[in-house]
N, C-alpha and C positions, 0 to 999 in steps of 0.2 A: 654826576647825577643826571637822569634822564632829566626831570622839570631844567636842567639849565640849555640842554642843548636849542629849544627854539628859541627864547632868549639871547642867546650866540649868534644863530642864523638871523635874527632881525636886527642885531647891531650890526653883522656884518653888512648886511642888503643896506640899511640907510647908510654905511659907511663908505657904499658902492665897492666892499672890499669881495676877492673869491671866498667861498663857501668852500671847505673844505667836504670831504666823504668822512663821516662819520661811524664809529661802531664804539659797541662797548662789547668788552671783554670781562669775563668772571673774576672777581673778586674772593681773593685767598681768606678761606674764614676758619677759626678754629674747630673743633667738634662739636659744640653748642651754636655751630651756624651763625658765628658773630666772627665783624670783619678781622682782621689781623693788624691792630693800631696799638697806639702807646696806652688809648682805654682799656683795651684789654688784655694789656701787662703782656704785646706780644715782644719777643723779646726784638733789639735793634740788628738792622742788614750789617755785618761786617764788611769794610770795604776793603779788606787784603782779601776778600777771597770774590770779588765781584764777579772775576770771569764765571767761576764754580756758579752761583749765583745764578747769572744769566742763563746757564744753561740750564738750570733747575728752571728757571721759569720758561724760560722758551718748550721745556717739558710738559709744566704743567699748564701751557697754554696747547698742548700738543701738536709742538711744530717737529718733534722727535728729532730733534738733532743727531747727527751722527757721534757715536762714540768716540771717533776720532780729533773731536775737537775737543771735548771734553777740559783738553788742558793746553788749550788755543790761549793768544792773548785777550786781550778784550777788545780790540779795534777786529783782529780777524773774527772773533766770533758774534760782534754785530754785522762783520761784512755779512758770514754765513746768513744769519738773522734776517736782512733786510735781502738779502738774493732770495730765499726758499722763502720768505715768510705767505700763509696763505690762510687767509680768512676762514674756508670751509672747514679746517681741522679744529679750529674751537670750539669748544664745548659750551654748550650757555648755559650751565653752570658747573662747577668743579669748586670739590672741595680741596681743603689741605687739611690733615691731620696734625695739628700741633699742638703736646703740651705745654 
């Protein structure tokens, strides 16, 4: 939530601790524009298929992963993730279409 992050920064300042670079990224919300949580009956992440997963989200954060990783593990396709990832391909806001 935005109201926390300067809350954040002043405990880190009195904590003399580094301040991190901050952003916020769009939030997956259903077709009535409400977030994707257990309130709104959205259904739970499977974890056998995490890898699949991440790359759906690295999608829909439009970092366009190659199709060749597609069915990567999941240690290579955070490495991919965290090599290419770049802030300007996010969209400030995106929906997800989920019944």
């Amino acid at each position: 939530m935005l109201d926390s992050t300067p809350r954040q920064i002043y405990l880190q300042q009195k904590l003399k601790l580094h301040t991190p670079s901050y952003t916020h990224i769009p939030v997956a919300t259903n077709g009535q524009g409400e977030k994707l949580s257990k309130q709104t009956l959205a259904n739970p992440l499977e974890l056998n298929y995490s890898s699949a997963l991440l790359f759906d989200a690295l999608n829909f954060l439009g970092q366009q992963p190659p199709t060749t990783i597609k069915n990567a593990t999941l240690n290579e396709m955070w490495r991919w993730a965290i090599t290419n990832w770049q802030l300007s391909k996010v969209a400030k806001q995106r929906q997800l279409i989920y019944s």
